[in-house]
C-alpha positions in Angstrom: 0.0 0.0 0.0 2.7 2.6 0.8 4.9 1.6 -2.3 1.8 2.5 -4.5 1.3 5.8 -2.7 4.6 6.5 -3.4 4.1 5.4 -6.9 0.9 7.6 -7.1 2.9 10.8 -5.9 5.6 10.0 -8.3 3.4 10.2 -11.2 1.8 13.4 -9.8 4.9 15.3 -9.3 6.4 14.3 -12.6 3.0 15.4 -14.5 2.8 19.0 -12.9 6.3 19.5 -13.9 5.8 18.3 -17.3 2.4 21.0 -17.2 4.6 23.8 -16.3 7.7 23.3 -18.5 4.9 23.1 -21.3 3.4 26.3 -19.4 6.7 28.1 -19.9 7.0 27.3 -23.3 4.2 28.4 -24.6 4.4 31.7 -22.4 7.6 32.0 -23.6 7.3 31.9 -27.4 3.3 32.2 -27.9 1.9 35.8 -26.2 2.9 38.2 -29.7 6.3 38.9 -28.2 9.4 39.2 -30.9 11.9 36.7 -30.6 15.1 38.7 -31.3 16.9 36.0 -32.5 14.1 34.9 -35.7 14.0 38.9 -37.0 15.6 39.0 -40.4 18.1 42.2 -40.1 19.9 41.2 -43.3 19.4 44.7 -45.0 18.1 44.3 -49.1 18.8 48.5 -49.8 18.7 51.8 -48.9 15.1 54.1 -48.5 14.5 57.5 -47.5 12.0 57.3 -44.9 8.4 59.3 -45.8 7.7 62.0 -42.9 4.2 63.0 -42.9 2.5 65.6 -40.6 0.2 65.2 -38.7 -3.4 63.5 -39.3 -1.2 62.7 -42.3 0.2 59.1 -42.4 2.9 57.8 -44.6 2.3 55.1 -46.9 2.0 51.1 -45.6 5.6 50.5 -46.3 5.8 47.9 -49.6 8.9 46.4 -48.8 9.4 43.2 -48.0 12.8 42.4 -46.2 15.2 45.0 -43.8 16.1 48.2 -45.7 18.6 50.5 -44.4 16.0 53.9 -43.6 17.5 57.1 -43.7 15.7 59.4 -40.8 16.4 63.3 -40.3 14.3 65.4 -38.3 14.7 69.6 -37.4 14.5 70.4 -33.6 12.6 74.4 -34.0 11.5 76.8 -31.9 9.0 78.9 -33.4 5.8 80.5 -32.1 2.3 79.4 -33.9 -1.0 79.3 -32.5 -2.6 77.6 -29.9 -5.8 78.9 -30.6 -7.7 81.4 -32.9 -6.7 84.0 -30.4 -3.3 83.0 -28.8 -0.3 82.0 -29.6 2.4 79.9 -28.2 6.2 79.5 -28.1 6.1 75.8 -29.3 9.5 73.6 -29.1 9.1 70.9 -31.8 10.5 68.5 -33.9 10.2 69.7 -38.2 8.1 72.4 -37.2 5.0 70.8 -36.0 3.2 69.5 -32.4 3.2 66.6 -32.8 6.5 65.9 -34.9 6.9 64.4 -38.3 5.2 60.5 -38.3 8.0 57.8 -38.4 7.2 54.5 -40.4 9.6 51.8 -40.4 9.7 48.1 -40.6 10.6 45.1 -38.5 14.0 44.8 -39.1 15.1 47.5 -40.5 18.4 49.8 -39.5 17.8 52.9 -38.4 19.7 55.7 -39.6 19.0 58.6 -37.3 19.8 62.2 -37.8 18.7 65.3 -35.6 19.7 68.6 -36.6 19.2 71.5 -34.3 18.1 74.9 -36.0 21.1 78.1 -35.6 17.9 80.2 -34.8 17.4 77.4 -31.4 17.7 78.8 -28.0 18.4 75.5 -26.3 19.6 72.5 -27.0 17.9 69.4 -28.0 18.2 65.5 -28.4 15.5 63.1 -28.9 14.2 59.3 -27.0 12.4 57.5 -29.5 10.7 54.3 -27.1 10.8 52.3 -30.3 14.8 51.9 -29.4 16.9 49.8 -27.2 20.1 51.8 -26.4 21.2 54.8 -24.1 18.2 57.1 -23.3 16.5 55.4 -26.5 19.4 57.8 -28.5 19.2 61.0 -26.4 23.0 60.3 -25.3 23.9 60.5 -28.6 21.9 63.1 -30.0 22.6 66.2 -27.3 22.5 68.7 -30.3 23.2 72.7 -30.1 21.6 75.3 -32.1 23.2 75.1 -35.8 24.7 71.5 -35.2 23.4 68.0 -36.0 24.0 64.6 -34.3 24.1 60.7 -35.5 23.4 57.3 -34.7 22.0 54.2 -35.9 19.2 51.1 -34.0 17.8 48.3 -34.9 14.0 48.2 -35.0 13.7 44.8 -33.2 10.0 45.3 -31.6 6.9 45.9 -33.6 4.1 48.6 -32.4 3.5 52.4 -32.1 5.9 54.4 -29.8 6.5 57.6 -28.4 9.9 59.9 -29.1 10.1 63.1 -27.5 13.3 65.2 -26.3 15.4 64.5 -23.3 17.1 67.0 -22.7 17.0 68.7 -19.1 14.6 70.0 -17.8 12.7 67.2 -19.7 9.2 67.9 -18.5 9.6 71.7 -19.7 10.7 70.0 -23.4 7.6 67.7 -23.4 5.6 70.5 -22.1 5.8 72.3 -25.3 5.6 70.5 -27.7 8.6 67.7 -28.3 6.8 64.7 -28.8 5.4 62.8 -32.1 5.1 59.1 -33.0 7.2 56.2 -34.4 5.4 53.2 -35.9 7.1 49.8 -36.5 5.4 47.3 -38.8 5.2 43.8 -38.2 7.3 42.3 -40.8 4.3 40.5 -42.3 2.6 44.3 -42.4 -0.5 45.7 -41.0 -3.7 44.8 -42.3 -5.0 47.0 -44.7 -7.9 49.4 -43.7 -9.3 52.3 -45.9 -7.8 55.2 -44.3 -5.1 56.3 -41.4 -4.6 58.9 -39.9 -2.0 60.6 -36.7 -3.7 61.9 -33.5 -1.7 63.1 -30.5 -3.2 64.2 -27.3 -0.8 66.6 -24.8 -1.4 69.2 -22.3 -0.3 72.9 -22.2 0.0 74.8 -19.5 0.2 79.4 -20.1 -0.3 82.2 -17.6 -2.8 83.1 -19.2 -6.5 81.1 -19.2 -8.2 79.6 -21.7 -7.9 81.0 -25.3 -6.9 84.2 -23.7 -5.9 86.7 -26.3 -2.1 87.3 -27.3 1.6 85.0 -27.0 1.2 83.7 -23.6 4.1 82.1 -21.6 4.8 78.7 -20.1 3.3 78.5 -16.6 5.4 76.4 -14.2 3.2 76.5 -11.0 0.4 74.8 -13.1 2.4 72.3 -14.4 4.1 71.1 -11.4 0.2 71.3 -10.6 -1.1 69.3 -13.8 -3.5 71.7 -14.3 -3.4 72.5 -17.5 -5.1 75.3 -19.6 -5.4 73.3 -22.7 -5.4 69.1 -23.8 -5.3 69.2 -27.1 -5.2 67.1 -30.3 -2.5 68.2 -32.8 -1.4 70.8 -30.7 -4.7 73.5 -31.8 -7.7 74.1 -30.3 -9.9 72.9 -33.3 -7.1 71.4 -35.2 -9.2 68.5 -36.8 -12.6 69.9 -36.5 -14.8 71.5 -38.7 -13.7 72.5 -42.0 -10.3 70.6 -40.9 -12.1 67.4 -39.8 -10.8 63.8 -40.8 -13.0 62.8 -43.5 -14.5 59.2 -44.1 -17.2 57.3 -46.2 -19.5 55.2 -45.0 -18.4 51.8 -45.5 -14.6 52.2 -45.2 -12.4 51.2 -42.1 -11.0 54.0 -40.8 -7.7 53.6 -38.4 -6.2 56.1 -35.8 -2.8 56.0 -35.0 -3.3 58.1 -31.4 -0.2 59.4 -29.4 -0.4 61.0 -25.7 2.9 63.2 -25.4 1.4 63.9 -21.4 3.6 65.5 -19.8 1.1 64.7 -17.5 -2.5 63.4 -18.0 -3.8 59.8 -19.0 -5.9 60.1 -22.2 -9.8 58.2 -21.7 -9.9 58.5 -25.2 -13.8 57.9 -27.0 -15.3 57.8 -29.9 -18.9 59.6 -29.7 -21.4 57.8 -31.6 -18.9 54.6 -33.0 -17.1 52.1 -31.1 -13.4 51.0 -31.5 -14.1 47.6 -33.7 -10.0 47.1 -32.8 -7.9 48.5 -30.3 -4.5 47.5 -30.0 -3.7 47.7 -26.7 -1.2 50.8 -25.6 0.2 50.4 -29.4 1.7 46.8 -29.1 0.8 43.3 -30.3 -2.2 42.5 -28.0 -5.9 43.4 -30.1 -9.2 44.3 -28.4 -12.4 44.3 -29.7 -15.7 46.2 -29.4 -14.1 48.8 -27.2 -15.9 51.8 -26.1 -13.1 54.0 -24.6 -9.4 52.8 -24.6 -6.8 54.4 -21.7 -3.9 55.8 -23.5 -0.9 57.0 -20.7 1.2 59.8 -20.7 4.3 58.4 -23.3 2.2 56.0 -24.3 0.3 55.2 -27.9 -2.3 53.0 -28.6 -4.3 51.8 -32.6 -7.9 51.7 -33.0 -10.0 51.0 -35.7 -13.7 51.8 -36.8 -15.8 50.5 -39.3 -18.0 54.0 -40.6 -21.8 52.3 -41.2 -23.7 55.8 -41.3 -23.0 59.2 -42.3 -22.2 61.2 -38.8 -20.1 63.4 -37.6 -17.6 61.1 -34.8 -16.5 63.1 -31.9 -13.1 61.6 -30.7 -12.7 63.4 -27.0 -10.7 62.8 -24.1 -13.7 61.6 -22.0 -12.6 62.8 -18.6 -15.0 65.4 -20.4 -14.3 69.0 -19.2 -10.8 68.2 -20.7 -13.2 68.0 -24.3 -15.7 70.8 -23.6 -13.6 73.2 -22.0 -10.0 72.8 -22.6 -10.5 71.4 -26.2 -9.5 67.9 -26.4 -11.6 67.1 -29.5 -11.3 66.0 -32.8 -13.5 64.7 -35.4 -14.2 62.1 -38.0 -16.8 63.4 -41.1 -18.3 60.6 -42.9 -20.4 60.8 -45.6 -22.5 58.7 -47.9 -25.6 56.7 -47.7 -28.3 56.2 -44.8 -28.7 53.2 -43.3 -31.6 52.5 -41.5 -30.8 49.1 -40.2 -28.6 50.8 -38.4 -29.3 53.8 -37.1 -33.2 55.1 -38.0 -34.3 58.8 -36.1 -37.9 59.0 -35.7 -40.1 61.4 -36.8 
């Protein structure tokens, strides 16, 4: 009796071990996650990477194997609006809040290039999360006004990441402005959809209030506060509203690439009157479906996708809602075409 309860335990033992080494496997290899050492980096060529501005996306890359991509973004200062009635000092990258879209592939090598412009009053240097390496390249790309920097990475990890400057104080770099998105397609490619286009949300912070008339300054109290004056979309109140609103036709699958430069607040970010038919959670591999709103965090960056089945106008807001109605964290979607009353019927 005791020698078949030993036998018994035995097989127990040697069955849960066998469970979790299969466990571990499976975890290991199976979740989405790259496996460094199966990426193809043997490069086929050289391309010039297309920069688009924002909601402008570039192209679904067409290549099939690594390609050496040549990158060069412009660290300006320049003062543009922030609304209809105020304007802002803005730090950015080529020009723009957010910065100049990055698309690359699996694989590929990176050549990186930030040049700082003479008229700059600080220096600048950039993080891109999409990198593995010192300060994701901010320790080698501490530029001056009027001078330029170098270095190269390997995009090992597929998804949609965050760069913004690092240079000190950070938080006052971020704050106005330094932040845009770098997307890395799967090797296989992303599957096609009608339309794409770049949202990024960020908060300001100016002594004076909302939309108050004339260049306002950067307000430190409220910042160290996170109170900010204005969340925004694209760096404008009403940058993709109304006559500038993202346009769509009913039928087509429209998806958002959506940023959140912070420096501060989590993005509840919704779409009024759709739902997010695919959300890829905070920009990786994972995919949600039949999402209603989707937490993007301060650095972070998530994909969503929406099939358009009746002609609307989509309000995408930052549903912690006074941040939408009162500091203008709102963007929209215009589609147009046909009715469709198994859908959506108003009553008479």
């Amino acid at each position: 009796m005791i020698h078949l309860r030993k036998k018994l335990l035995f097989t127990a033992v040697i069955s849960f071990a066998s469970i979790c080494l299969f466990s571990c496997k499976t975890n290991s290899s199976g979740n989405g996650a790259a496996d460094d050492t199966k990426i193809d980096t043997v490069l086929t060529g050289t391309v010039t990477a297309e920069l688009t501005v924002a909601p402008n996306v570039p192209k679904p890359l067409t290549y099939t194997s690594p390609k050496r991509v040549m990158v060069t973004l412009e660290t300006i200062e320049k003062v543009m609006p922030i609304s209809d009635s105020t304007q802002y000092t803005f730090w950015t990258f080529g020009g723009h809040v957010p910065g100049e879209f990055i698309r690359v592939r699996q694989g590929d090598l990176v050549d990186f290039t930030l040049k700082n412009a003479p008229e700059s009053k600080n220096s600048h240097s950039i993080d891109l999360h999409a990198v593995i390496g010192p300060g994701g390249g901010a320790e080698a790309t501490s530029t001056a006004p009027g001078q330029s920097t170098h270095f190269q990475f390997r995009a090992l990890h597929p998804g949609l990441y965050v760069y913004h400057c690092a240079t000190g104080p950070v938080p006052l770099h971020i704050a106005n402005g330094m932040y845009g998105l770098i997307l890395v397609e799967p090797a296989a490619g992303l599957p096609k959809v009608d339309k794409e286009y770049y949202l990024m949300q960020g908060d300001f912070y100016t002594q004076g209030k909302f939309e108050a008339p004339g260049l306002q300054a950067f307000d430190q109290d409220k910042a160290l506060a996170e109170n900010p004056d204005y969340v925004l979309f694209n760096g404008r109140v009403r940058s993709t509203t109304g006559a500038n609103a993202l346009q769509a036709k009913v039928g087509e699958t429209v998806r958002l690439f959506v940023g959140n430069g912070g420096p501060n607040l989590i993005s509840s970010f919704h779409p009024i009157g759709q739902i997010f038919t695919k959300v890829y959670i905070e920009g990786g591999s994972e995919v949600n479906r039949d999402v209603q709103t989707t937490l993007i965090p301060a650095g972070g960056a998530s994909i969503v996708e929406m099939k358009m089945q009746v002609p609307e106008v989509i309000n995408l807001v930052d549903h912690s809602i006074f941040r939408a109605f009162n500091k203008g964290a709102i963007a929209q979607i215009k589609v147009t075409g046909s009715e469709n009353p198994s859908v959506f019927h108003k009553g008479q």
